[in-house]
DSSP file (Angstrom, degrees, kcal/mol; ACC not computed):
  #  RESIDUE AA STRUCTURE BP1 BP2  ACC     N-H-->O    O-->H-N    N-H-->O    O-->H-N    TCO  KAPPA ALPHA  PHI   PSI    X-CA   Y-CA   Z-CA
    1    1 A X              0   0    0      0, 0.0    30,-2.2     0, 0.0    31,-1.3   0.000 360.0 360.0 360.0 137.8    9.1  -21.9  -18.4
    2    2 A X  B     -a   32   0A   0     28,-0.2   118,-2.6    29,-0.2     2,-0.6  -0.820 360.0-159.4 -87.7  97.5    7.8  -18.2  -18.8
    3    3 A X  E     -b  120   0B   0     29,-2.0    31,-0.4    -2,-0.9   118,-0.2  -0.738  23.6-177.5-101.8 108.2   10.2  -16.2  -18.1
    4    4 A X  E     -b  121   0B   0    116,-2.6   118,-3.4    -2,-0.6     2,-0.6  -0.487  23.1-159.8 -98.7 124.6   10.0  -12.1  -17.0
    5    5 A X  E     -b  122   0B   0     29,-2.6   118,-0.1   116,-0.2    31,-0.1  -0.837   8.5-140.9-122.4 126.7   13.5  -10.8  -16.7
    6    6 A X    >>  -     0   0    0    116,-1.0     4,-1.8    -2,-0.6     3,-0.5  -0.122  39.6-105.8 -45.2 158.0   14.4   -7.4  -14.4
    7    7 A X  H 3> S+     0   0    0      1,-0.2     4,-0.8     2,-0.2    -1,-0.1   0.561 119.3  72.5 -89.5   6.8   16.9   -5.5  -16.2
    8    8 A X  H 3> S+     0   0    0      2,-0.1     4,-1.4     3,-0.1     3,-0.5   0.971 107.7  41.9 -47.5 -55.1   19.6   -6.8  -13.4
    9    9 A X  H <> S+     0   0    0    113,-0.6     4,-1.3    -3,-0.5    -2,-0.2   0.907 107.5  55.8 -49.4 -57.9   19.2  -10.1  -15.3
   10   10 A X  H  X S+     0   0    0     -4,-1.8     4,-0.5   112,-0.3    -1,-0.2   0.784 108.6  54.3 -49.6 -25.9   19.2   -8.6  -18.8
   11   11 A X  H >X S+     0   0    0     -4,-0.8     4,-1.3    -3,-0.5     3,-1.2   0.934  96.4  59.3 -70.1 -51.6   22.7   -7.1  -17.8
   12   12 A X  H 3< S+     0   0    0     -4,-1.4     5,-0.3     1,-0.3    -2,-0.2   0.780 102.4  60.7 -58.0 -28.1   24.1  -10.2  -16.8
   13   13 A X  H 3< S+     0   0    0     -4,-1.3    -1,-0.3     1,-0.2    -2,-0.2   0.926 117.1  29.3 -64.2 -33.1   23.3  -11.2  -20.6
   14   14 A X  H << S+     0   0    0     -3,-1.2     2,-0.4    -4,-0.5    -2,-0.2   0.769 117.2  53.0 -78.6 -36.6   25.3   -8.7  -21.7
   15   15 A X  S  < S-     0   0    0     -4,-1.3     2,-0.5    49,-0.0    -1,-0.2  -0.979  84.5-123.3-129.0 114.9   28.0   -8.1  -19.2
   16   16 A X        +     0   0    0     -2,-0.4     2,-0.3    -3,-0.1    -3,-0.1  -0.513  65.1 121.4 -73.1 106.3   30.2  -11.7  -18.2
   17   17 A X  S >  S-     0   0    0     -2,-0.5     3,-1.1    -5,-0.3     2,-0.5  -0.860  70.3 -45.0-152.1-162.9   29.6  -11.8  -14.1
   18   18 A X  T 3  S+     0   0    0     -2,-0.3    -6,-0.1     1,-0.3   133,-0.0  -0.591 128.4  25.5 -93.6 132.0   28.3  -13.9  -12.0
   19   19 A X  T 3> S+     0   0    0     -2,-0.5     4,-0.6    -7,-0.1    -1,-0.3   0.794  89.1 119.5  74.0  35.6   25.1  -15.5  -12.8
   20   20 A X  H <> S+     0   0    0     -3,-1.1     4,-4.1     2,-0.2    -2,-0.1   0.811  76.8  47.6   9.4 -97.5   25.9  -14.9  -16.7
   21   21 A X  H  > S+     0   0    0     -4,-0.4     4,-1.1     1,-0.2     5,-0.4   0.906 113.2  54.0 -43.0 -62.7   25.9  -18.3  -17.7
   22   22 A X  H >4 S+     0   0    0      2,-0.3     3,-0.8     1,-0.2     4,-0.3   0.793 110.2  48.0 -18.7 -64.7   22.0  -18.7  -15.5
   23   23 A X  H >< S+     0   0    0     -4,-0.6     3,-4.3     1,-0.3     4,-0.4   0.955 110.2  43.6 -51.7 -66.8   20.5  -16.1  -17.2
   24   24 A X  H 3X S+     0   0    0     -4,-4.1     4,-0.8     1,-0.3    -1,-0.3   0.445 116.5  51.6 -78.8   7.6   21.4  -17.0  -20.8
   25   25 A X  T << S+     0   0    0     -4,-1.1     4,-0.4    -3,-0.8    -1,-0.3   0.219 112.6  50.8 -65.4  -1.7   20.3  -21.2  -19.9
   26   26 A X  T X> S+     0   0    0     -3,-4.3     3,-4.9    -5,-0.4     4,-0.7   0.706 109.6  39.9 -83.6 -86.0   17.3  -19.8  -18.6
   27   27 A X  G >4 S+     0   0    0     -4,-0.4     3,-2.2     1,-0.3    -2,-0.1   0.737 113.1  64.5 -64.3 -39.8   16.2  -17.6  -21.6
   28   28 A X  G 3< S+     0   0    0     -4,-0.8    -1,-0.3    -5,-0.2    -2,-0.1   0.932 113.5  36.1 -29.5 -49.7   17.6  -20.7  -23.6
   29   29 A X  G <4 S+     0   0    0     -3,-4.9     2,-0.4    -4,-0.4    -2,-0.2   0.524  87.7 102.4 -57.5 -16.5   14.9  -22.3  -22.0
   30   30 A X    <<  -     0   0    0     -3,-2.2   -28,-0.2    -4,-0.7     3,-0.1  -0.660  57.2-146.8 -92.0 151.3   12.3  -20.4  -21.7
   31   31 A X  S    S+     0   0    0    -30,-2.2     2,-0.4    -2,-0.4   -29,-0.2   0.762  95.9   9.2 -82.8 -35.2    9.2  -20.8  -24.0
   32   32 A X  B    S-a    2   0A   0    -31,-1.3   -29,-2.0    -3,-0.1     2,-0.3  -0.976  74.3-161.4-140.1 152.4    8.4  -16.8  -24.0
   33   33 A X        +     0   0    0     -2,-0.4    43,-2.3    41,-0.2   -29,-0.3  -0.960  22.5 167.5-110.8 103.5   11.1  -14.1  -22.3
   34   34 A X        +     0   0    0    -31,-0.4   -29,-2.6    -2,-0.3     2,-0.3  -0.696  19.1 172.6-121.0-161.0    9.7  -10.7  -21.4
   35   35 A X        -     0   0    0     -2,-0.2    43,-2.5   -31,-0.2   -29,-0.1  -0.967  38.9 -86.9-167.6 166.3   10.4   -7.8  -19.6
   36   36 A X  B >   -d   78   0C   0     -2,-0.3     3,-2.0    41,-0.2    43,-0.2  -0.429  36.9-115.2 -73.6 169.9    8.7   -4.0  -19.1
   37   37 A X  G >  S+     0   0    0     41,-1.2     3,-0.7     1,-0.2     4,-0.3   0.623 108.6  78.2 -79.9   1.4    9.5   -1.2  -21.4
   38   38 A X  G 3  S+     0   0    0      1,-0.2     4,-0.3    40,-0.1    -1,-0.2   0.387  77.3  72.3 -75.4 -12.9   11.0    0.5  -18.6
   39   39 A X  G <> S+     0   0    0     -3,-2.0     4,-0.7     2,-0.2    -1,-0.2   0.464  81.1  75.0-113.7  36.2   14.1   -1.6  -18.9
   40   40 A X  H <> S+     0   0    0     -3,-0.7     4,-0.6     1,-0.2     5,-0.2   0.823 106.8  30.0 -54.9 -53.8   15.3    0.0  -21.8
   41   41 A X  H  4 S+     0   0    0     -4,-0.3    -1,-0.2     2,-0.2    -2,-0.2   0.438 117.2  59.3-111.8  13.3   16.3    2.5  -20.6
   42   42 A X  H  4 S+     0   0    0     -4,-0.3    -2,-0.2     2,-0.1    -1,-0.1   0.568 114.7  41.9 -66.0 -33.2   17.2    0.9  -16.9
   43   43 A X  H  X S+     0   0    0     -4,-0.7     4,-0.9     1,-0.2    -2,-0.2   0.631 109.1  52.0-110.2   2.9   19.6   -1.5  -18.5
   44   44 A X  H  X S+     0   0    0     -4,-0.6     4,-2.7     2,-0.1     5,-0.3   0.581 114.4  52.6 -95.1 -36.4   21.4    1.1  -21.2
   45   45 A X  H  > S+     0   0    0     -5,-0.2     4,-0.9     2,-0.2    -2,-0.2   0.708 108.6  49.4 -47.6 -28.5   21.7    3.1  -17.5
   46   46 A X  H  > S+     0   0    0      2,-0.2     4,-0.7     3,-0.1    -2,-0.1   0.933 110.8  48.2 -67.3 -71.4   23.3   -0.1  -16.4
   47   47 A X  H >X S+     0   0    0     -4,-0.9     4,-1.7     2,-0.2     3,-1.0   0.902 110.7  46.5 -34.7 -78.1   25.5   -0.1  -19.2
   48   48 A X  H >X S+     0   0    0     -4,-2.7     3,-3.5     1,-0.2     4,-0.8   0.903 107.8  62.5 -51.7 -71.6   26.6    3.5  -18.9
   49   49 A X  H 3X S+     0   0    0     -4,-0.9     4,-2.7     1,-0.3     6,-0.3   0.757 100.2  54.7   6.1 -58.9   27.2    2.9  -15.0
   50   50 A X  H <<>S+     0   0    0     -3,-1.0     5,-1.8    -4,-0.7     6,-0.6   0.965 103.4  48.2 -60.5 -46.4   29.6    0.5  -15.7
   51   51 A X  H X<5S+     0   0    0     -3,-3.5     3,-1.4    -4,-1.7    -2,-0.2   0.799 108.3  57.6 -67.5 -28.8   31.9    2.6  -18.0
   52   52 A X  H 3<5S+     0   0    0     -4,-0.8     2,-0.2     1,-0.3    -1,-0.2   0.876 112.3  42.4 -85.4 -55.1   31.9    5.6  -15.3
   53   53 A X  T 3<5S-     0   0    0     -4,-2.7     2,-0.5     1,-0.0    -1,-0.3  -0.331 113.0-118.9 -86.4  47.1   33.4    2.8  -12.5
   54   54 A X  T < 5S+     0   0    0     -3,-1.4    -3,-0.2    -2,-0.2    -4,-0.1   0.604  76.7 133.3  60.1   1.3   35.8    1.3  -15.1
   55   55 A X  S   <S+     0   0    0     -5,-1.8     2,-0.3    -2,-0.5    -1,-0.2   0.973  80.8   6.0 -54.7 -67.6   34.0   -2.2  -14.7
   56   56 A X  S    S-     0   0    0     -6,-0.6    -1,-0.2    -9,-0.2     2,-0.2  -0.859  90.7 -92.7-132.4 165.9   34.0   -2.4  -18.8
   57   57 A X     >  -     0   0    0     -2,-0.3     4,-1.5     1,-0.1     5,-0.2  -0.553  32.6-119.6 -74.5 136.1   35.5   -0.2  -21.9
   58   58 A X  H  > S+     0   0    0      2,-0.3     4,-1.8    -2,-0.2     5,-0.5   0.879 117.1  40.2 -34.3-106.6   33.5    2.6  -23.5
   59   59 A X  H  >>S+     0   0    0      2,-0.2     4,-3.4     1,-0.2     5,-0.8   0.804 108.7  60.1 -13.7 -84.6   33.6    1.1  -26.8
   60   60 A X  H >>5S+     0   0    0      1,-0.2     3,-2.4     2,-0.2     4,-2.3   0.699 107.8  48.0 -29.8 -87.5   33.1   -2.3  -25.3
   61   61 A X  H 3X5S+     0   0    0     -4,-1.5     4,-4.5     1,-0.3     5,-0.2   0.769 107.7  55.5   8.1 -61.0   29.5   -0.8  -23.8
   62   62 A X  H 3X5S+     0   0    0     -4,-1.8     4,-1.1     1,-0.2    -1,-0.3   0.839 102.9  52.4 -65.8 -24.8   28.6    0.5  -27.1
   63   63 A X  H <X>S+     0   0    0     -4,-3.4     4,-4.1    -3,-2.4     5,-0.5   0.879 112.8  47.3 -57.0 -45.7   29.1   -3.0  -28.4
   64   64 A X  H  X<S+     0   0    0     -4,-2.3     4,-1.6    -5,-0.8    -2,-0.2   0.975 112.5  47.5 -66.9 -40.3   26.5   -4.3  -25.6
   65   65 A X  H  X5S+     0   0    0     -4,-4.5     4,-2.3     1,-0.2    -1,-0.3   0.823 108.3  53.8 -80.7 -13.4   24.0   -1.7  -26.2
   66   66 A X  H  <5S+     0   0    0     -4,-1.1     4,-0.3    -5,-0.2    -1,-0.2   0.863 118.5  34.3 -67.7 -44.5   24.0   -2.1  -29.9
   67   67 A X  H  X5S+     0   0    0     -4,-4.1     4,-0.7     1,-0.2    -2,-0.2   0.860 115.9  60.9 -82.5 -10.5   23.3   -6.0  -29.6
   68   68 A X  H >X<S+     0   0    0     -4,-1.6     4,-1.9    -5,-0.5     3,-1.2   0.986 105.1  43.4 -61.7 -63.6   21.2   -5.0  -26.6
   69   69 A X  H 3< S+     0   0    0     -4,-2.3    -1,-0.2     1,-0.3    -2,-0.2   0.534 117.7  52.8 -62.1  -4.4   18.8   -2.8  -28.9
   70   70 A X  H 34 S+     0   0    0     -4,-0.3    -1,-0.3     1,-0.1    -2,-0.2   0.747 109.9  43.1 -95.6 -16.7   19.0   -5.9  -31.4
   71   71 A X  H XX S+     0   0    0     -3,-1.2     3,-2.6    -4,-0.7     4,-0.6   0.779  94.1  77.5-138.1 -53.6   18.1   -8.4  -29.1
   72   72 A X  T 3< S+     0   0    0     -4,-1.9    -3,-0.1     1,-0.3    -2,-0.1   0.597  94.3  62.9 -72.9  -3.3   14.8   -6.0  -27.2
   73   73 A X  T 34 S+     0   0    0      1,-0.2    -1,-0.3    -4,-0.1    -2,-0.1   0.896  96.0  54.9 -61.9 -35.1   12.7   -7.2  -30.7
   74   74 A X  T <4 S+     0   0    0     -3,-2.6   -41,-0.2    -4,-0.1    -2,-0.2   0.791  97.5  91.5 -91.4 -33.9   13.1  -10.5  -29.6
   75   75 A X  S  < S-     0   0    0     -4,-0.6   -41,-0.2   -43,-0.1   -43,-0.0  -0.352  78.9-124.4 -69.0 138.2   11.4   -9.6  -25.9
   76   76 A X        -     0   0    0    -43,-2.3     2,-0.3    -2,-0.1   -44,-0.0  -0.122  40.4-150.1 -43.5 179.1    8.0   -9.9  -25.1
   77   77 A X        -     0   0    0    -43,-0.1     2,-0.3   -39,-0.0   -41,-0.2  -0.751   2.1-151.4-141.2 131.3    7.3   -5.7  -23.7
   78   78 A X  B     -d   36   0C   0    -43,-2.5   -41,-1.2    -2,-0.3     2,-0.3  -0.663  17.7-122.6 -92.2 170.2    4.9   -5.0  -21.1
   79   79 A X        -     0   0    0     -2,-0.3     5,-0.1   -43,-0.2   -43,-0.0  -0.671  11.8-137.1-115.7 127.8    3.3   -1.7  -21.2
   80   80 A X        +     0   0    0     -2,-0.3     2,-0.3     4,-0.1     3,-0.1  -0.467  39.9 162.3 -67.2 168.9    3.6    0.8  -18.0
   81   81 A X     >  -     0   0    0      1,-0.4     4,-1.8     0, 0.0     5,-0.1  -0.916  53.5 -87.7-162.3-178.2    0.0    2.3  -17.7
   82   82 A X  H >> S+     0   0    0     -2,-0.3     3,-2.5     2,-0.2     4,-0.9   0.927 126.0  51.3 -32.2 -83.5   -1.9    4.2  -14.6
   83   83 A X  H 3> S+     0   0    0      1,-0.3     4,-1.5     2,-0.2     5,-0.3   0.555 109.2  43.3 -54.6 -22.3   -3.0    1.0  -13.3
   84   84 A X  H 3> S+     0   0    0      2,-0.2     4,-1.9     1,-0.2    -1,-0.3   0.953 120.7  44.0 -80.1 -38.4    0.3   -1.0  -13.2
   85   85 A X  H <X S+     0   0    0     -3,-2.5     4,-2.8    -4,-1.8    -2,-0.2   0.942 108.8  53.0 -67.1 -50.8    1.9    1.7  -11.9
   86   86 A X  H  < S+     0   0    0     -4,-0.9    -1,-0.2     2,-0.2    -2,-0.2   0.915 112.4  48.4 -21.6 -59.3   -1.0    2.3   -9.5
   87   87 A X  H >X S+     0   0    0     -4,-1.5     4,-5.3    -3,-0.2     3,-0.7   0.817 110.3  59.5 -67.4 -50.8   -0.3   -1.7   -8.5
   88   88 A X  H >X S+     0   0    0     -4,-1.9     4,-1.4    -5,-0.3     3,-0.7   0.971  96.1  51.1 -69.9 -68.6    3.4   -0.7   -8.2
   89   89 A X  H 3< S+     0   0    0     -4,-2.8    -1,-0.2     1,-0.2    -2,-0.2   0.294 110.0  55.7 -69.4  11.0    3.3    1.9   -5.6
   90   90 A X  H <> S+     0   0    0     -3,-0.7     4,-4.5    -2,-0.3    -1,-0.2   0.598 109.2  44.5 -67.8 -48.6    1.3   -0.6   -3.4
   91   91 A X  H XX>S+     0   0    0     -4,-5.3     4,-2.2    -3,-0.7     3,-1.1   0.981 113.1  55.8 -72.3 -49.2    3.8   -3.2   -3.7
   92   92 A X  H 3X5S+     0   0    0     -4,-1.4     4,-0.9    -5,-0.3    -1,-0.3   0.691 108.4  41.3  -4.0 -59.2    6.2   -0.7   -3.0
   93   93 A X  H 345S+     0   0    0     -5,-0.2    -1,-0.3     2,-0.2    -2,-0.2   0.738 117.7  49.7 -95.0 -44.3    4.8    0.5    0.0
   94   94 A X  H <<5S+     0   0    0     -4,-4.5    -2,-0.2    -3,-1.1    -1,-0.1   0.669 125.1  26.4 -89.9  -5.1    4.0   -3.4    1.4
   95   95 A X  H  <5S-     0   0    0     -4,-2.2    -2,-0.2    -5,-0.2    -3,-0.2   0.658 105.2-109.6-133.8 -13.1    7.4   -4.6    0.6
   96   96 A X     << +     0   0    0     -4,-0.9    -3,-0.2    -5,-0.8    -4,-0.2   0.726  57.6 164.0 112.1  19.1   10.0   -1.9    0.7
   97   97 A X        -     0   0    0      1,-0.1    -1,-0.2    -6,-0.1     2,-0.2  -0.220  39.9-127.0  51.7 106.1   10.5   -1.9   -2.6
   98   98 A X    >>  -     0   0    0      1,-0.1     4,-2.5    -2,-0.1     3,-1.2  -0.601  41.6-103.8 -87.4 159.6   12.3    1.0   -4.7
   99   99 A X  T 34 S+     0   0    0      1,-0.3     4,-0.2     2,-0.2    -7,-0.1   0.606 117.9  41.4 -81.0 -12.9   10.0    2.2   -7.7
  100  100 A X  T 34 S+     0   0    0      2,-0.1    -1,-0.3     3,-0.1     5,-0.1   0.759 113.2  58.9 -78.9  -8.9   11.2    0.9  -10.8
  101  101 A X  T X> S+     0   0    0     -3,-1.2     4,-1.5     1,-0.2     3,-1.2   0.886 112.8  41.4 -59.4 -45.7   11.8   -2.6   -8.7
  102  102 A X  H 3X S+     0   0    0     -4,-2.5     4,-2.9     1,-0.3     5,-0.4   0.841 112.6  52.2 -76.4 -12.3    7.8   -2.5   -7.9
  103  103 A X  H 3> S+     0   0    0     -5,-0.4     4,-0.8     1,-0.2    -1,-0.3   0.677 113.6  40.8 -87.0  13.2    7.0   -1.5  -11.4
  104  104 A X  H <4 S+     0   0    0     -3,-1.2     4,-0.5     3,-0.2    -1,-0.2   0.771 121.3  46.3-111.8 -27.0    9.3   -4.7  -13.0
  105  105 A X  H  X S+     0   0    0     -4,-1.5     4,-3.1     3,-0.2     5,-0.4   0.956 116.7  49.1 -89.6 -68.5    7.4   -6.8   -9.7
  106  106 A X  H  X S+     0   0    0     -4,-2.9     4,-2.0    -5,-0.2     5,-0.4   0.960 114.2  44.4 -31.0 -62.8    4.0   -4.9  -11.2
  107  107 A X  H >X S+     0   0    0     -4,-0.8     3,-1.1    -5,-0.4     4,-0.7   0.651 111.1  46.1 -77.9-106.8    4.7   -5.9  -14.5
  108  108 A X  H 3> S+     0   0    0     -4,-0.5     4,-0.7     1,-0.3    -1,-0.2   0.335 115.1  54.7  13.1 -55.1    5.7   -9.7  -14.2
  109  109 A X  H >X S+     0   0    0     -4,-3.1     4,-2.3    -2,-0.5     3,-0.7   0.996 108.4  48.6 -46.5 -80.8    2.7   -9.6  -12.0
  110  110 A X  H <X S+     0   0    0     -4,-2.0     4,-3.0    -3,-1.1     3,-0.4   0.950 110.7  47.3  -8.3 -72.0    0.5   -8.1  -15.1
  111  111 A X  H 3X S+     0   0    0     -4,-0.7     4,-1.7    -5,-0.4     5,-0.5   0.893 108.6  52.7 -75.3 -16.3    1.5  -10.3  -17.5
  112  112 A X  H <X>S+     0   0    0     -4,-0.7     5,-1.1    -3,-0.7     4,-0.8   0.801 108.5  47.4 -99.0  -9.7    1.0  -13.2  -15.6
  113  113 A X  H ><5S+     0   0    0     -4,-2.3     3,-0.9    -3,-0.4    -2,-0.2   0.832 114.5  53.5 -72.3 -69.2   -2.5  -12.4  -14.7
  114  114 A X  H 3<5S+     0   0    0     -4,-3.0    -2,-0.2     1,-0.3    -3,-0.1   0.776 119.8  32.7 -58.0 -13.4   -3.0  -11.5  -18.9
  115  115 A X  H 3<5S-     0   0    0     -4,-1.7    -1,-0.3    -5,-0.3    -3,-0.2   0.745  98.3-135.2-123.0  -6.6   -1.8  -14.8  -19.9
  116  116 A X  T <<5 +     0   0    0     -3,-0.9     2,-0.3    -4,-0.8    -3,-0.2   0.946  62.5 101.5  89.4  48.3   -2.8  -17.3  -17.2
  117  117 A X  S   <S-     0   0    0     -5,-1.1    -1,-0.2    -4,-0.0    -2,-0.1  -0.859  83.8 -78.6-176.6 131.0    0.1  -19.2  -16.7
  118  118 A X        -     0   0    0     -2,-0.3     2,-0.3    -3,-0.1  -116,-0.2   0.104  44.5-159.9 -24.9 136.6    2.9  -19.5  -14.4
  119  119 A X        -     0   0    0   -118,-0.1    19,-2.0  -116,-0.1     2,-0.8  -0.977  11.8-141.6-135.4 139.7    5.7  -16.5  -15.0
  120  120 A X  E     -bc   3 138B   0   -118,-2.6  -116,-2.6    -2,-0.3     2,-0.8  -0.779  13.5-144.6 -99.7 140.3    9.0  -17.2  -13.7
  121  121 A X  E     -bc   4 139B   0     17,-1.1     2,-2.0    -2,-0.8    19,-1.8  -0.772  15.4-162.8-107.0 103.3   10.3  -13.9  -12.4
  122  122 A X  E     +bc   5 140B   0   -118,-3.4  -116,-1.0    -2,-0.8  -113,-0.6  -0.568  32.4 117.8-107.0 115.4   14.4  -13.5  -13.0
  123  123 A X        -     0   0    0     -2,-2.0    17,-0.1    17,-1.9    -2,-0.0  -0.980  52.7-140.4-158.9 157.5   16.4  -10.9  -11.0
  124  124 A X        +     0   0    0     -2,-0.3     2,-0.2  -118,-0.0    -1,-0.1   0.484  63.6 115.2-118.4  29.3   19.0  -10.8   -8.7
  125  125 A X     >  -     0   0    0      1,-0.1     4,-1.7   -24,-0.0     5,-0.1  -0.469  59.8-146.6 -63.3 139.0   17.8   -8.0   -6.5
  126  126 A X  H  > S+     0   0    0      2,-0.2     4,-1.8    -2,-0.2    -1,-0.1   0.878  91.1  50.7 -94.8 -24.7   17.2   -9.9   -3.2
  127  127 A X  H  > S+     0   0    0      1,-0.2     4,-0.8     2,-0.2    -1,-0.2   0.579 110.0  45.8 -86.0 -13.1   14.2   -7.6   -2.2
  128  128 A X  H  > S+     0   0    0      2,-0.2     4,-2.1     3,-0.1    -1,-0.2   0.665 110.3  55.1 -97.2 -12.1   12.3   -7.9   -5.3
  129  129 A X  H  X S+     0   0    0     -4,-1.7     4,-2.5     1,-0.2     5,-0.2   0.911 111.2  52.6 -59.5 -34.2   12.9  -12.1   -5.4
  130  130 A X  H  X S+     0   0    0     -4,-1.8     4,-1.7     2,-0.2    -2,-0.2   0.936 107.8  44.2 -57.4 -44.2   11.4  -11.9   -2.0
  131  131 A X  H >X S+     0   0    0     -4,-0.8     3,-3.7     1,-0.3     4,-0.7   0.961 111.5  59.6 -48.3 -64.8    8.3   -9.9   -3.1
  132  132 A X  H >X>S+     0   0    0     -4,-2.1     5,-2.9     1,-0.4     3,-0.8   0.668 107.4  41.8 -39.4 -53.4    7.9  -12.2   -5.9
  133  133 A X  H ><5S+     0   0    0     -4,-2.5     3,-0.9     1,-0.3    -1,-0.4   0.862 109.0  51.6 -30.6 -52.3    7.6  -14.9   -4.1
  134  134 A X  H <<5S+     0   0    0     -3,-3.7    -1,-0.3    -4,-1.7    -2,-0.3   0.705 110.0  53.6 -96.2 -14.1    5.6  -14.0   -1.6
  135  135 A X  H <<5S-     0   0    0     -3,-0.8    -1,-0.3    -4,-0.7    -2,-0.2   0.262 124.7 -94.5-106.6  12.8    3.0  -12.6   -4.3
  136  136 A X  T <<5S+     0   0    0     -3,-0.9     2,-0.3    -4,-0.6    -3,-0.2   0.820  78.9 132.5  92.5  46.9    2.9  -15.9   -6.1
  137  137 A X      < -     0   0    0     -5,-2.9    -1,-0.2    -6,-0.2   -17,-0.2  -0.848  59.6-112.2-102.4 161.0    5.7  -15.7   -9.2
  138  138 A X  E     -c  120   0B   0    -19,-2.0   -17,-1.1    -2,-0.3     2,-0.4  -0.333  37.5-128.4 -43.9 150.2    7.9  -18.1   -9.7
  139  139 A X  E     -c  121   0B   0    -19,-0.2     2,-0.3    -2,-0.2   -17,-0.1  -0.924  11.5-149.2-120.6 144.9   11.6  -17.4   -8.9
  140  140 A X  E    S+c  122   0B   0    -19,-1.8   -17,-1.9    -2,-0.4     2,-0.1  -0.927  86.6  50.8-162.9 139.0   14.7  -17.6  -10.4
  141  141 A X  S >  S-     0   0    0     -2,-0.3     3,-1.0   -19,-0.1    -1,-0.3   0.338  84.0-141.1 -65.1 172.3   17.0  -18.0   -9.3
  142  142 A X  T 3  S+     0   0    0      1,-0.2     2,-0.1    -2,-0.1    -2,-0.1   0.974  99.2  15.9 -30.0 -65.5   15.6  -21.2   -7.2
  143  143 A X  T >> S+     0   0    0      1,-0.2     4,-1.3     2,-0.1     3,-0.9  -0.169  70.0 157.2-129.4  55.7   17.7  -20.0   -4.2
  144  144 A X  H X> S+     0   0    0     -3,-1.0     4,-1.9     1,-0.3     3,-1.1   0.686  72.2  61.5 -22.7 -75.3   18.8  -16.6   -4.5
  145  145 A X  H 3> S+     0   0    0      1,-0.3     4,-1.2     2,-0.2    -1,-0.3   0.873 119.6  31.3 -46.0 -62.3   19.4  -15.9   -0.7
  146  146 A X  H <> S+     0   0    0     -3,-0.9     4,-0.6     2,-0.2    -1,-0.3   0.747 112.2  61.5 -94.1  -4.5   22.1  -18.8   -0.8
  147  147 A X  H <X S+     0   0    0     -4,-1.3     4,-1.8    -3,-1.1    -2,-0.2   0.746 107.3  51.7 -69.5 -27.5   23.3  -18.3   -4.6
  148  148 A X  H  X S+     0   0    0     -4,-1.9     4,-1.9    -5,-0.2     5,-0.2   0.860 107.7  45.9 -86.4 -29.6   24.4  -14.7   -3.2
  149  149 A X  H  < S+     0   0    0     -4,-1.2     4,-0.2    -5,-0.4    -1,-0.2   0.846 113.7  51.9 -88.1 -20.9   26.5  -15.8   -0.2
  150  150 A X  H  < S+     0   0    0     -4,-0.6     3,-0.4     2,-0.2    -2,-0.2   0.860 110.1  45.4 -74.0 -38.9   28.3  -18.5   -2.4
  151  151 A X  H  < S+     0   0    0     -4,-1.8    -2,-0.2     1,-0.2    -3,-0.2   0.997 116.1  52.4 -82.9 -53.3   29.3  -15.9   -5.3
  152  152 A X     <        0   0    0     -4,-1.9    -1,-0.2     1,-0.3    -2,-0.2   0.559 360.0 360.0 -70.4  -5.3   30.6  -13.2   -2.2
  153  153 A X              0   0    0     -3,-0.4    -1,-0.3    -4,-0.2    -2,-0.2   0.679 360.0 360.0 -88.0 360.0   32.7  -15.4   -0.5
């Protein structure tokens, strides 16, 4: 499997929640991982987020973004440019899409065009699995839409 992960998925690596264990047996899996360079600073945003609602400890955070910034060597990075952004504020616009959600949807896109081979797209935004789908990525998870109504009840 190729696998692109949004930085909602790259959080779950970091931060034990639900759909934790998924991620990290997928990127166990996966033959290449990547993500844009845009979720650097999405998923240290994440991070901070968390400490502000009391979710996790300041210190604890710092822990995550340290191995977080050790760990982003290890990712593929795709590159914003005009034209993926261009490419983003379409899907944007055709699926309802907020704008770093089409640019991570852009890029997954991107890369899977530039290496020719199926890209599994992981996030657990429910309106960017849909896009993905419907503009021919792979998904993960499989069945997002009924993974989400089992973890809220």
């Amino acid at each position: 499997m190729i696998l692109y992960l949004d930085s909602s998925a790259i959080v779950k690596k970091y931060v034990s929640e639900s759909g934790s264990v998924e991620v990290q047996s997928a990127i166990e899996q996966a033959e290449a991982v990547a993500t844009t360079v845009v979720s650097r600073a999405e998923v240290v945003a994440a991070l901070g987020k968390a400490v502000r609602m009391q979710v996790i400890g300041k210190k604890e955070a710092e822990a995550m973004v340290r191995s977080f910034n050790k760990g982003w060597r290890d990712l593929v990075r795709t590159r914003v440019t005009e034209r993926l952004v261009k490419h983003a504020s379409d899907l944007a616009w055709s699926h309802g899409l907020r704008g770093y959600d089409a640019v991570q949807l852009a890029s997954a896109a991107a890369w899977q065009q530039a290496i020719g081979r199926n890209v599994t797209l992981c996030t657990f935004d429910l309106k960017l699995w849909e896009a993905a789908r419907v503009i021919g990525l792979f998904v993960f998870p499989a069945n997002l839409p009924e993974w989400r109504k089992t973890v809220r009840s």
